[in-house]
DSSP file (Angstrom, degrees, kcal/mol; ACC not computed):
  #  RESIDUE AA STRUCTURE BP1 BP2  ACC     N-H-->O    O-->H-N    N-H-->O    O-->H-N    TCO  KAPPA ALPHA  PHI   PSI    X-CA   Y-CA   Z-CA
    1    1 A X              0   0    0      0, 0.0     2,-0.6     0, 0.0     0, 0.0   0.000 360.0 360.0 360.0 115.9   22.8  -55.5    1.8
    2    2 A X        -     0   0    0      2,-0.0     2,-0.7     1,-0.0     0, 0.0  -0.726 360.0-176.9 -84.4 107.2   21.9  -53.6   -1.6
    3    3 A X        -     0   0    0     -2,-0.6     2,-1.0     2,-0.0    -1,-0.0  -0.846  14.7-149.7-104.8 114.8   19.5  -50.4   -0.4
    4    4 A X        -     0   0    0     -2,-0.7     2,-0.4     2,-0.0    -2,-0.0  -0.787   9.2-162.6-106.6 118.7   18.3  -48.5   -3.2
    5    5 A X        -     0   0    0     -2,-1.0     2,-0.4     3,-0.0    -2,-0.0  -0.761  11.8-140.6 -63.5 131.3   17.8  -44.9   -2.4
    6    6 A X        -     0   0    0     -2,-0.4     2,-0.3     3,-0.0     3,-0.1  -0.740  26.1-117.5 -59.6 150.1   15.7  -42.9   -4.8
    7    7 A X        -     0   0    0     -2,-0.4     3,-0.0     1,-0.1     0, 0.0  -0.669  45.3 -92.7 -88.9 149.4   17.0  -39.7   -5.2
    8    8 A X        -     0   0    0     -2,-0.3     2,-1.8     1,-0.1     3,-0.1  -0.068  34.8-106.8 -63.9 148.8   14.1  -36.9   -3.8
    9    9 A X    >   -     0   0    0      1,-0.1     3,-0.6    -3,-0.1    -1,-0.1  -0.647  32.0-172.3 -75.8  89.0   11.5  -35.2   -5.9
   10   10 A X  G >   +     0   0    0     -2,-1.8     3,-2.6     1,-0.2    -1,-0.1   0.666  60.6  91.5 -45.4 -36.8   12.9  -31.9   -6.2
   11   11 A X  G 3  S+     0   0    0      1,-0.2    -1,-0.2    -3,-0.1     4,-0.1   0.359  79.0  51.6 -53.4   4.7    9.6  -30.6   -8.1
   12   12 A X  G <  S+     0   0    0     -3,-0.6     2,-1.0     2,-0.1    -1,-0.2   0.166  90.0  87.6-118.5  14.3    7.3  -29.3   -5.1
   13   13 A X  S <  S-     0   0    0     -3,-2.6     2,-0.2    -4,-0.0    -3,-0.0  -0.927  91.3-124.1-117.0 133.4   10.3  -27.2   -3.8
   14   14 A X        -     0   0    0     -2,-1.0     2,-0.3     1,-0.1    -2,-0.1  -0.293  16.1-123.3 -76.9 137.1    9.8  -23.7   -6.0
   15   15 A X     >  -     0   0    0     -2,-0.2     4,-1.8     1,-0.1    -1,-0.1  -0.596  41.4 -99.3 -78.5 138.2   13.1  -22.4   -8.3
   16   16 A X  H  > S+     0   0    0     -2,-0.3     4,-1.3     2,-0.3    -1,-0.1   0.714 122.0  58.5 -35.9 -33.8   13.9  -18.8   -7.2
   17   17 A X  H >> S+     0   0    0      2,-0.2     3,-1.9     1,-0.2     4,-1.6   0.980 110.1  44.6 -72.8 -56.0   12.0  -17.0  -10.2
   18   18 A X  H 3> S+     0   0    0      1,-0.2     4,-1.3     2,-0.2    -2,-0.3   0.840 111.7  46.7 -58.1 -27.2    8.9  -18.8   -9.1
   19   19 A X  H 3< S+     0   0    0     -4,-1.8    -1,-0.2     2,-0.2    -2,-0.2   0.825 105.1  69.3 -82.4  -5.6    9.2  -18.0   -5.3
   20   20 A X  H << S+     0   0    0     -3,-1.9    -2,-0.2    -4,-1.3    -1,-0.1   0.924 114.6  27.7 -56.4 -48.0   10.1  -14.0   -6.8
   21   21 A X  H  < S+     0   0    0     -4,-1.6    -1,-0.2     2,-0.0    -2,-0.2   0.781  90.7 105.0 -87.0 -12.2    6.2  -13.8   -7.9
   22   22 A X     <  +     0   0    0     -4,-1.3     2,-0.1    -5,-0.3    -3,-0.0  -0.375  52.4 169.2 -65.3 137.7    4.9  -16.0   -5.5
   23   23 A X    >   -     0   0    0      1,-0.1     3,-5.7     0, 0.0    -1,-0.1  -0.565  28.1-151.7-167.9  93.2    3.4  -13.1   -3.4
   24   24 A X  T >  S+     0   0    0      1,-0.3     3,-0.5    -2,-0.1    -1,-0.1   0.749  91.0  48.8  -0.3 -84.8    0.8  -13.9   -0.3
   25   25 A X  T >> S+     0   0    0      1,-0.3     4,-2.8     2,-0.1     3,-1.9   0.374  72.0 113.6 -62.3  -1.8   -1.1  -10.8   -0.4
   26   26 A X  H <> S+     0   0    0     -3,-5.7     4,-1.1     1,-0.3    -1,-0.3   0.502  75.4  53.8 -72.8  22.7   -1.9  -10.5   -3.9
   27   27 A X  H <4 S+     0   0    0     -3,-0.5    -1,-0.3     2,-0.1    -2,-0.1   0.639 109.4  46.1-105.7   8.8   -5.4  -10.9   -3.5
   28   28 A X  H X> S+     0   0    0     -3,-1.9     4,-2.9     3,-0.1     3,-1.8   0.622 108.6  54.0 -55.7 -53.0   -5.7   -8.4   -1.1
   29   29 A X  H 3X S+     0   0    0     -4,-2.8     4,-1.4     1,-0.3     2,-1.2   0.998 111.5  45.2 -70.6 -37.3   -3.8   -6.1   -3.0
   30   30 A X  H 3< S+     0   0    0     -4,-1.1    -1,-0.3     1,-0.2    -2,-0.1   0.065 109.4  64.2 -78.3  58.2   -6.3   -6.8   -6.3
   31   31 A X  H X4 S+     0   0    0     -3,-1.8     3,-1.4    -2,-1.2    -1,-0.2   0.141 108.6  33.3-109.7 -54.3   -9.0   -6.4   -3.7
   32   32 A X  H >< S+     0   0    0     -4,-2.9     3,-1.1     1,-0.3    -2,-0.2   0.974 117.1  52.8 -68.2 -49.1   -8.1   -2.9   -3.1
   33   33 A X  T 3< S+     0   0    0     -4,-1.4    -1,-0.3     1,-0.3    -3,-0.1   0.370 109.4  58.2 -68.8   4.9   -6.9   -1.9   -6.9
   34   34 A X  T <  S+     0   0    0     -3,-1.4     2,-0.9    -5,-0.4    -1,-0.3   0.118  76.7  99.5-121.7  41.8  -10.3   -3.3   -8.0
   35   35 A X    <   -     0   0    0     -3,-1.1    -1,-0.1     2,-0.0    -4,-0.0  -0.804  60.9-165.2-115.9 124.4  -12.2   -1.1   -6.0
   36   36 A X        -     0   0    0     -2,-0.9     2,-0.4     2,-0.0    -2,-0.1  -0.293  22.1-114.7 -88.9-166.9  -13.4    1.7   -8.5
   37   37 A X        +     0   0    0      1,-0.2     3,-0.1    52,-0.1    -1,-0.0  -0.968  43.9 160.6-132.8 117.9  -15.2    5.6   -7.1
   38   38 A X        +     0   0    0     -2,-0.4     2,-0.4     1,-0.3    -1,-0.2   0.516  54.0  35.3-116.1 -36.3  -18.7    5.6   -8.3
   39   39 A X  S >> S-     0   0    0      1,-0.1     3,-1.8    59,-0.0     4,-1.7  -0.908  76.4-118.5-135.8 141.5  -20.3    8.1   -6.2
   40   40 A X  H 3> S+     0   0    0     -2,-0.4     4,-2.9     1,-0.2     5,-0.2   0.828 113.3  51.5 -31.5 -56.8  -19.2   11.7   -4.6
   41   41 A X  H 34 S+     0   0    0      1,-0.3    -1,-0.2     2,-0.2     0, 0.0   0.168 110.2  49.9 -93.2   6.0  -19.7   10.6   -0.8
   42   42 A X  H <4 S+     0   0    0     -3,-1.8    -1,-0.3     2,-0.1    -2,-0.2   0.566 116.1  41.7 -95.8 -52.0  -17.5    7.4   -1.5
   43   43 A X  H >X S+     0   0    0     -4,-1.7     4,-1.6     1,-0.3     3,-0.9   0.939 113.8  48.9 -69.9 -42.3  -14.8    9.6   -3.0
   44   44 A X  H 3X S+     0   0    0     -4,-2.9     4,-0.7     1,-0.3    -1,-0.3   0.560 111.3  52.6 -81.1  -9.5  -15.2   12.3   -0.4
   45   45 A X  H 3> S+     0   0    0     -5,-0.2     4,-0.9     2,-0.2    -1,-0.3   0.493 113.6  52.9 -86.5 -12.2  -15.0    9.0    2.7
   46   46 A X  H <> S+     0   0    0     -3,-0.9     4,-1.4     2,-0.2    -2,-0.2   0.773 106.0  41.3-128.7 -46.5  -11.9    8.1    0.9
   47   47 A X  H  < S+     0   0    0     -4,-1.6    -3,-0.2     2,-0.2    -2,-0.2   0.916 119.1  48.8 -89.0 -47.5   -9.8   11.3    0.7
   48   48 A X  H  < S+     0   0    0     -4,-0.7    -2,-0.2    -5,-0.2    -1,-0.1   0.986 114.8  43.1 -64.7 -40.3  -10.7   12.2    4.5
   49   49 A X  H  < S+     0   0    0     -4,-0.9     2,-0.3    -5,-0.1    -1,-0.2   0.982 110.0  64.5 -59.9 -40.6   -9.8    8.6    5.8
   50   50 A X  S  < S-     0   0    0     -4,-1.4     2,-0.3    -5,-0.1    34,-0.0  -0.652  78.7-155.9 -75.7 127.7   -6.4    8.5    3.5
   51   51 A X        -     0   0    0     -2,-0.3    36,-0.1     1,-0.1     3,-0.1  -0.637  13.8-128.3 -90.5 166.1   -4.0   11.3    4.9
   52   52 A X  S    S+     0   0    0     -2,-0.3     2,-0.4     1,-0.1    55,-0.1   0.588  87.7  28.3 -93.0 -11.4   -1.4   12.6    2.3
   53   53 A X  S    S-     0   0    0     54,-0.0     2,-0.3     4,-0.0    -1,-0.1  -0.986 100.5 -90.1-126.8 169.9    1.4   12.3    4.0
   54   54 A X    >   -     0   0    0     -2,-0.4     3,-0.9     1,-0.2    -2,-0.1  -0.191  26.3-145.5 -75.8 128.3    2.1   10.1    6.6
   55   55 A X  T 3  S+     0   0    0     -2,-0.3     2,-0.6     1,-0.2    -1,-0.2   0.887  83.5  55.2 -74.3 -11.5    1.4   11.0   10.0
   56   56 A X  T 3   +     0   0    0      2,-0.0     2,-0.8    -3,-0.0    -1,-0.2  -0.300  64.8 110.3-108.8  65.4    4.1    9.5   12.0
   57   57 A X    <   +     0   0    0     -3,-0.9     2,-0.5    -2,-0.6    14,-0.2  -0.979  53.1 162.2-121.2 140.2    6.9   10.8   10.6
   58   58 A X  E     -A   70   0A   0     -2,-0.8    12,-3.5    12,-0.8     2,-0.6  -0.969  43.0-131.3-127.8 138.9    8.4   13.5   13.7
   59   59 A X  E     -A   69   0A   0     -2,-0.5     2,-0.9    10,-0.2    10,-0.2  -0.846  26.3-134.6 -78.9 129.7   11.1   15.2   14.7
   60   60 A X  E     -A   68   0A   0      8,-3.9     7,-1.9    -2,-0.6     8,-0.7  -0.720  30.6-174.7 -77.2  98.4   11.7   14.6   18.5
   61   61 A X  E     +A   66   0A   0     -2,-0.9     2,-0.6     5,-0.2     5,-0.2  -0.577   5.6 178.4-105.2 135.3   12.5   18.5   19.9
   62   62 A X  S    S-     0   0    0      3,-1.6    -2,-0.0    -2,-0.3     0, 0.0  -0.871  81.8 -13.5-148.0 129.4   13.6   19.1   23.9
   63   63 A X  S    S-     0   0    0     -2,-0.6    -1,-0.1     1,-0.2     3,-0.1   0.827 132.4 -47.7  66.8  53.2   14.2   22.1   24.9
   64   64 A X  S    S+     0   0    0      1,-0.1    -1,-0.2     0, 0.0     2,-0.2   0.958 112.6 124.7  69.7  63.1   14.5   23.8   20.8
   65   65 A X        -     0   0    0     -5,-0.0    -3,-1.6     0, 0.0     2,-0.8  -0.707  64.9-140.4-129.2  93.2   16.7   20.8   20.2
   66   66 A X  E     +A   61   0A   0     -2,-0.2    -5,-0.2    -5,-0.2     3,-0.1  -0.314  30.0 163.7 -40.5  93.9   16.4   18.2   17.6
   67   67 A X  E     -     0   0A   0     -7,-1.9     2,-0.2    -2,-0.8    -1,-0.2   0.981  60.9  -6.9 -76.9 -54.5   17.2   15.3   19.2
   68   68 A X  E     -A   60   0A   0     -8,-0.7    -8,-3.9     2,-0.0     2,-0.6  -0.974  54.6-146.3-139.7 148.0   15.8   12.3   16.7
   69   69 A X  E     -A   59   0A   0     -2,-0.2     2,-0.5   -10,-0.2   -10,-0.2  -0.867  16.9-145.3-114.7 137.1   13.6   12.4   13.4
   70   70 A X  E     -A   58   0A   0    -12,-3.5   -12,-0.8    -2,-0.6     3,-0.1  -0.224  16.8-137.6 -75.5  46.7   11.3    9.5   13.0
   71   71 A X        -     0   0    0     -2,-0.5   -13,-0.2   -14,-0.2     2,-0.1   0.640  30.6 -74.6 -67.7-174.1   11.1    8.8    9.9
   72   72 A X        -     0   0    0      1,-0.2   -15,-0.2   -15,-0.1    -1,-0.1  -0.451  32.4-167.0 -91.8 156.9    7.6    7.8    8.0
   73   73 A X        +     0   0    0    -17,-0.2     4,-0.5     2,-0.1    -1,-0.2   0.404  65.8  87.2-109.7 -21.9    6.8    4.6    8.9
   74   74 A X  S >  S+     0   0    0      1,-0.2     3,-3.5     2,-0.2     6,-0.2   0.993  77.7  68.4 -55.5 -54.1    3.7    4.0    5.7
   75   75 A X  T 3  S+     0   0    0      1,-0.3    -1,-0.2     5,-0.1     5,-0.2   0.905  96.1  63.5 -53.4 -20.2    6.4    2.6    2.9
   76   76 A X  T 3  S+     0   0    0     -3,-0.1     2,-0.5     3,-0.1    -1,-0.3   0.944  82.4  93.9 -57.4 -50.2    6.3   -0.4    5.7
   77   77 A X  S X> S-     0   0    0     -3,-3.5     3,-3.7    -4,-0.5     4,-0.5  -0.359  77.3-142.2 -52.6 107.3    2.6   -1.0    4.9
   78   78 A X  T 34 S+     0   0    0     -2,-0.5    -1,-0.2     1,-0.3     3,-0.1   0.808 102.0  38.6 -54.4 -31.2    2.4   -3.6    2.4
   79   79 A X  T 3> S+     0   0    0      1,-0.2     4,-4.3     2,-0.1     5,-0.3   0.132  74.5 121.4-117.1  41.1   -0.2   -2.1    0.7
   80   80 A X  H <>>S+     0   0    0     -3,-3.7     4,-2.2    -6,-0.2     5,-0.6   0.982  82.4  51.3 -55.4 -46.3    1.0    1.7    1.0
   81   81 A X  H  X5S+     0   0    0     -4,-0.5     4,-0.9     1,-0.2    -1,-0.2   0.857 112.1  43.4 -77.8  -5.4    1.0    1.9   -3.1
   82   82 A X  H  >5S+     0   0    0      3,-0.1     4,-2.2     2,-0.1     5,-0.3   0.797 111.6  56.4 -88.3 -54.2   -2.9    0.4   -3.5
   83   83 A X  H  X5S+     0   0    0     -4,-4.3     4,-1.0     1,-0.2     5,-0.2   0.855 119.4  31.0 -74.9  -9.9   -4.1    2.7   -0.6
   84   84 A X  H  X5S+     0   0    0     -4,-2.2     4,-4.8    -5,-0.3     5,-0.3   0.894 109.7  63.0 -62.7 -61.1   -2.7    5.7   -2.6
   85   85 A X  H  <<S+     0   0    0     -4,-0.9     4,-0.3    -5,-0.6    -2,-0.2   0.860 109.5  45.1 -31.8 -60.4   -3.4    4.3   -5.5
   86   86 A X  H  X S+     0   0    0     -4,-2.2     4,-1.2     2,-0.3     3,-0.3   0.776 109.6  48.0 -31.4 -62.0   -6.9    4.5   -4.2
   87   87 A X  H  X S+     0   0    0     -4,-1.0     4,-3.0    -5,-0.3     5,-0.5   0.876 107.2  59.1 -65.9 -44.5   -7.1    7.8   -2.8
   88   88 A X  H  X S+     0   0    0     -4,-4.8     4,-0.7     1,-0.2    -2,-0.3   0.793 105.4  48.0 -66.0 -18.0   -5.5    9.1   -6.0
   89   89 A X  H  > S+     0   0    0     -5,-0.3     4,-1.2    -3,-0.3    -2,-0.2   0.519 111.2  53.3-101.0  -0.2   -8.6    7.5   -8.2
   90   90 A X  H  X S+     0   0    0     -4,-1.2     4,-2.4     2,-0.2     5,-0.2   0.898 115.2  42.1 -88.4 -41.1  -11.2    9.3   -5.4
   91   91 A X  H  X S+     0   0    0     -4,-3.0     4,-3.8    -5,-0.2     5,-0.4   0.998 115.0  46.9 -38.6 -61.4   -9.2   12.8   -6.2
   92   92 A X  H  X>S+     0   0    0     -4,-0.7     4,-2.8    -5,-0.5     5,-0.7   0.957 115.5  46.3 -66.9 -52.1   -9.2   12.1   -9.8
   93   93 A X  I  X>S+     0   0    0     -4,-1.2     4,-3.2     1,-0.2     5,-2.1   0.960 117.8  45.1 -56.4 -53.1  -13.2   11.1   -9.7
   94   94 A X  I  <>S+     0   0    0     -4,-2.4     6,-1.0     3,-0.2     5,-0.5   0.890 118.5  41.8 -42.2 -60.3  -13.8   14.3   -7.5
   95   95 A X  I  <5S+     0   0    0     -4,-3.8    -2,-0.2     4,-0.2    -1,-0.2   0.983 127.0  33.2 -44.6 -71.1  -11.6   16.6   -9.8
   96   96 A X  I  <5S+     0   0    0     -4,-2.8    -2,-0.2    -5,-0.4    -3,-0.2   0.669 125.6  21.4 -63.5 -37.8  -12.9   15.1  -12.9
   97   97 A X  I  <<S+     0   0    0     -4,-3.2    -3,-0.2    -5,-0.7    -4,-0.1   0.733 132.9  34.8-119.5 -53.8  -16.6   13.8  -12.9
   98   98 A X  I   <S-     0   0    0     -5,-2.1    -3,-0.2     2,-0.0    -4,-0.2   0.730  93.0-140.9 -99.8  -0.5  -17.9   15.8  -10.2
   99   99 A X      < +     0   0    0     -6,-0.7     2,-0.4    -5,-0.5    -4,-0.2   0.966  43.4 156.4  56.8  64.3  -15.8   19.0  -10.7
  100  100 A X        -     0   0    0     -6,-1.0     2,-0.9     0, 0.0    -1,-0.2  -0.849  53.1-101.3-114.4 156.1  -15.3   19.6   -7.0
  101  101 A X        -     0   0    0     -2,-0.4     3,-0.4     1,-0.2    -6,-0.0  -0.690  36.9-177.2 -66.8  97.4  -12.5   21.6   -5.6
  102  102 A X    >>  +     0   0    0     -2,-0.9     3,-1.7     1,-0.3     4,-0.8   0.545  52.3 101.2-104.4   7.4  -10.1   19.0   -4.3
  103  103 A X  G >4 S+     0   0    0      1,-0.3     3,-0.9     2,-0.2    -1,-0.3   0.718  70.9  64.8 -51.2 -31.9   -7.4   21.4   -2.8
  104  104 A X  G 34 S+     0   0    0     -3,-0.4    -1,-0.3     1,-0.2    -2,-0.1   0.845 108.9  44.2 -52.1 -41.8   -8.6   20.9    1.0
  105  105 A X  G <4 S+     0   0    0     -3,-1.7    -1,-0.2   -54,-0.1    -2,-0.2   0.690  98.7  80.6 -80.5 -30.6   -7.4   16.9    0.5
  106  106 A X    <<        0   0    0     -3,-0.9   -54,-0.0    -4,-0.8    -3,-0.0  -0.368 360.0 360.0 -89.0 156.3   -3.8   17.8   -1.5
  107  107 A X              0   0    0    -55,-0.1    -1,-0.1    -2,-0.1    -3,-0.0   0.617 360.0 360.0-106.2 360.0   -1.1   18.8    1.3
């Protein structure tokens, strides 16, 4: 009995450079990089929500003893570099167009 196989269509399974750009979130992240700072009370929502450094990074102390440091936990956040990114164009708008005093926001 003569069976002819075809050999599989290899063409819907993606070559290693294409699954390297293939990347879920990007339309989240150009969600976030396309969000400009138009107005003072935008910029000024923006630098208070965003902290400037990460808050859970700790050192664990008992009894004046370092036991364990936590370390920061943001570079985890898939979109740590847009929601900087972000906070860095509400500085820059603040600084720049409305010529506020942005030192309270820098750490």
């Amino acid at each position: 009995m003569n069976t002819i196989t075809k050999s599989p269509n290899l063409s819907y399974f993606p070559t290693p450079a294409q699954r390297k750009d293939w990347d879920p979130l990007r339309p989240i992240r150009r969600w976030i990089n396309s969000i400009t700072v138009k107005n003072s009370r935008f910029a000024h929502f923006v630098c208070q929500l965003i902290p400037c450094e990460c808050p859970f990074e700790r050192d664990v102390v008992l009894l004046g003893r370092k036991l364990f440091h936590i370390p920061p936990l943001c570079k985890l956040n898939p979109f740590y570099n847009e929601i900087v990114g972000l906070r860095f164009r509400a500085l820059t708008y603040l600084s720049d167009v409305c010529e506020v005093d942005v030192t309270q926001y820098i750490c």
